[in-house]
N, C-alpha and C positions, 0 to 999 in steps of 0.2 A: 689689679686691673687685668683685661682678659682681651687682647686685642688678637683678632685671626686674619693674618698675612701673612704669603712667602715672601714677599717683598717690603716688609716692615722690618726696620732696628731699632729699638729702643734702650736709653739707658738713662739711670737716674745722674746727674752732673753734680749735684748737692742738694742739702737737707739742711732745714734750721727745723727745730721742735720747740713748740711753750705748751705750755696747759690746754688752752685752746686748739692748737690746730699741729698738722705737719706740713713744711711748705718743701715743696721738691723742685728743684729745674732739674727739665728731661729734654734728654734731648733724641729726634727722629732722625732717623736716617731711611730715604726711599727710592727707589729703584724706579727708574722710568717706566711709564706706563700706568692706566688708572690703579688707583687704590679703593678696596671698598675692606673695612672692619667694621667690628664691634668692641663697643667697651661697659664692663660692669664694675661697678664699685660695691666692694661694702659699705663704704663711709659716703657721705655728704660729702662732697666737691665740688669748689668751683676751679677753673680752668682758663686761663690768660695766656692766649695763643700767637705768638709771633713767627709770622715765613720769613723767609731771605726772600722770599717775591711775593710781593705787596699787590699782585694781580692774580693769584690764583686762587680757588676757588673751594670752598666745603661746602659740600649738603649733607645736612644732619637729618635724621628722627629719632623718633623712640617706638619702640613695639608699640604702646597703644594710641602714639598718633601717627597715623599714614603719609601725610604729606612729609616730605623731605622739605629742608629750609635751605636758604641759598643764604651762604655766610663766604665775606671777602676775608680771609681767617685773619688778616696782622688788624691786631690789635680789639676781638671781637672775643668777649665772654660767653662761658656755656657754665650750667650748675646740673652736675648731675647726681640724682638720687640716689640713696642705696639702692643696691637688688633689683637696677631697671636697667634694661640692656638700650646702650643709643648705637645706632647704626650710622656710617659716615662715609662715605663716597667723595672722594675726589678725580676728578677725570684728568686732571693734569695736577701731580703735585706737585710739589717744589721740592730738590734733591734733600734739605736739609729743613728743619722745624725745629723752634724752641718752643717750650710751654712752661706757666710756673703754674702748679696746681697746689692748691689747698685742702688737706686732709682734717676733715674737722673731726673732733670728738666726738664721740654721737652722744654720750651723755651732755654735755655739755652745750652742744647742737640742739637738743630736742628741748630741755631746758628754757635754755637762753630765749627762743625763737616761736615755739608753741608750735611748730607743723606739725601735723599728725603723718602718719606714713601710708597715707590714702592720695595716694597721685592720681589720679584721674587726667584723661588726656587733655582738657584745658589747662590743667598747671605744667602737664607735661610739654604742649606745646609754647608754655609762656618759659620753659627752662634755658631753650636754646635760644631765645633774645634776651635773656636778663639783664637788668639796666638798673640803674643808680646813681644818684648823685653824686656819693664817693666812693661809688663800688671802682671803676675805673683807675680812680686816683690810688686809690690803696692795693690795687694789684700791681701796679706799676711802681710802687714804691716799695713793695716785697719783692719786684723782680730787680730791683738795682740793690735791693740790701743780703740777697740770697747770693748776688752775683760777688759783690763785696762785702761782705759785714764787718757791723762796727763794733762801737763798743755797745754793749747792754744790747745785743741785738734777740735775746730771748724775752726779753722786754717787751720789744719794740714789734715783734711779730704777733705774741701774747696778743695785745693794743691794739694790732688791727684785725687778730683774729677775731676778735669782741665787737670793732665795729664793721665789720663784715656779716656777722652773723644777725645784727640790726640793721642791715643795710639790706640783709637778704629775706628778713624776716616780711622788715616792711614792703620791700617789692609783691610779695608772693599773697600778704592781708590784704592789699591792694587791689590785687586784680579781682572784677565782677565775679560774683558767685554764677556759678554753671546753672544754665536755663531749663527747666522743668525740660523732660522729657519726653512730655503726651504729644507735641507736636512732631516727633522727634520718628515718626515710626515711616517705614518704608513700605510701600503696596507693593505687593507680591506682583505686580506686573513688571515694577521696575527692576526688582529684583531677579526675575525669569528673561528683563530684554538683557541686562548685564550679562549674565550668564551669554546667554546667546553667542555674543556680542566677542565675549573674552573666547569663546570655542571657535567662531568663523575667523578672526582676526588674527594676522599675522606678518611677521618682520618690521612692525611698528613698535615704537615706544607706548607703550599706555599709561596715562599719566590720569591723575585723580579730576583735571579739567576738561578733557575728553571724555570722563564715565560721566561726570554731571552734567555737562551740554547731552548725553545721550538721553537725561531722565527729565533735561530741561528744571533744573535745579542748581545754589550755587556750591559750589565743592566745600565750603564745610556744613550745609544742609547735607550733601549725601554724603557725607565721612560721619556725622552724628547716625542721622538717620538708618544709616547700613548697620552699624555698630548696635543699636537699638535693637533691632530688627532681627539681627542673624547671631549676638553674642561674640563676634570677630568684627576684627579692622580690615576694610575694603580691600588694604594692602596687601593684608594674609589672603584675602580670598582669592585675588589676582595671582599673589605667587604660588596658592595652591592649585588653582588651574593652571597655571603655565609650567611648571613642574610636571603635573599627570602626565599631561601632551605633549613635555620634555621626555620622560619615560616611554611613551609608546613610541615617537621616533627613535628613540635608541633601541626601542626592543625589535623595531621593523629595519633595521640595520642599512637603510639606502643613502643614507645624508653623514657627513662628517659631524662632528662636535661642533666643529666650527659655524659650519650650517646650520646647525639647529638653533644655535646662540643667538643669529642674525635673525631666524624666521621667527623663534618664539618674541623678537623683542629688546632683545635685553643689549646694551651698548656696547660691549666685550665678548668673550669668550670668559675672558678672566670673570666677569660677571657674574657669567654664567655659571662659572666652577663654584663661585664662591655660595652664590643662590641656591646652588643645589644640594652642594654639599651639607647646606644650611637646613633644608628641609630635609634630608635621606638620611645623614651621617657618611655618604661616600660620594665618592667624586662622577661624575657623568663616564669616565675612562673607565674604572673600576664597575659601574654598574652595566656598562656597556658590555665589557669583558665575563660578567657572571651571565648577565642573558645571555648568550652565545652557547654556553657549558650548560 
């Protein structure tokens, strides 16, 4: 996994291994002040996430769906694919986190379940509410038998790795097949008032329900629609103008870091390091620093 913060500690607490899966409890350690990472897996993972406070807050995405989701994290499941990066934002974390994650076999995985490795962002956004009828119950009984184990406990992981992978298979056959996309296309007007809109605009949050009240549309008609349209997520397009226009104020040198953070938008500073560094490969301090020379 591939998580990017200075303010993240993580470590693996234990491991039980069967045929089916690897089950890990990790545990986090974080440093006051928001948190925003990423994480990528090679394998299939699902993830059973418990705080020491039962009131704070994750918002999750993934690269091809734009909206963020609002998860109360103690006791809420995520399933993430191989080779898809999810993105996670906490605004107040809690100093400490456990999670027990499931490392499945990909043969085994791909087999068992039938999904193809074609995510598309309708499965991707149905990944972070995953739900089931013994999905729940069986993560919760891998996180008391990781914490303790018994006897035959390679067994007994095996056994729920199997029905997990049925549990996960059916959630995912389940969901409505993705709606044709002829209807799906965005008029260049809309697309040119966005634009606009993202360049005059500033020291606001800009959130995917604000650009669809501006096309008078609802936010997953212009998250499809945009997607359709342009070959990028609305979100990339936003962070790509708000980056450029992070760039020329640093190259115009009158505003702090910290000023620009607040006028471009964005909730932090730290946000802002982390968003930009995200698109550049360096940090707003260091890009600031080479403009000058």
């Amino acid at each position: 996994m591939e998580t990017i913060s200075p303010n993240i500690r993580q470590q693996v607490v234990a491991q039980l291994t069967a045929p089916s899966m690897t089950v890990q409890l990790e545990e986090c350690s974080l440093e006051p002040g928001s948190v925003e990472f990423r994480t990528c897996y090679r394998q299939h993972v699902l993830t059973l996430v418990h705080s020491h406070s039962p009131h704070s807050k994750i918002w999750t995405r993934f690269d091809d769906s734009q909206d963020y989701v609002l998860h109360r994290n103690l006791g809420k499941l995520v399933f993430d694919p191989p080779d898809v990066q999810r993105h996670v934002y906490m605004p107040e974390p809690p100093a400490h986190q456990r999670s027990v994650s499931c490392y499945f076999d990909s043969a085994f995985f791909t087999q068992s379940t039938g999904l193809s490795s074609n995510w598309g962002p309708d499965s991707l956004s149905a990944c972070v509410r995953i739900d089931g009828p013994l999905m729940m119950d069986a993560m919760q009984q891998l996180s008391r038998e990781i914490s303790a184990p018994g006897f035959a406990s390679d067994i007994l992981v095996d056994s729920i790795g199997r029905l997990l992978t049925v549990e996960i298979a059916r959630y995912f056959h389940s969901l409505p097949p993705p709606r044709s996309s002829g209807y799906r296309r965005l008029p260049d007007l809309y697309i040119d008032r966005i634009h606009d809109y993202l360049n005059d605009i500033h020291g606001q949050k800009i959130t995917i329900g604000l650009l669809a009240k501006l096309c008078d549309l609802s936010a997953d008609h212009l998250r499809r629609a945009f997607r359709e349209s342009t070959g990028k997520s609305i979100g990339a397009y936003v962070e790509e103008i708000r980056i450029s226009k992070a760039k020329s104020l640093l190259d115009e040198h009158r505003m702090s870091i910290k000023q620009i953070a607040h006028y471009m938008g964005f909730a932090n500073t730290n946000s802002f390091y982390v968003a930009f560094r995200r698109a550049t490969g360096e940090t707003p301090k260091a890009y600031k620093l080479k403009s000058r020379n």
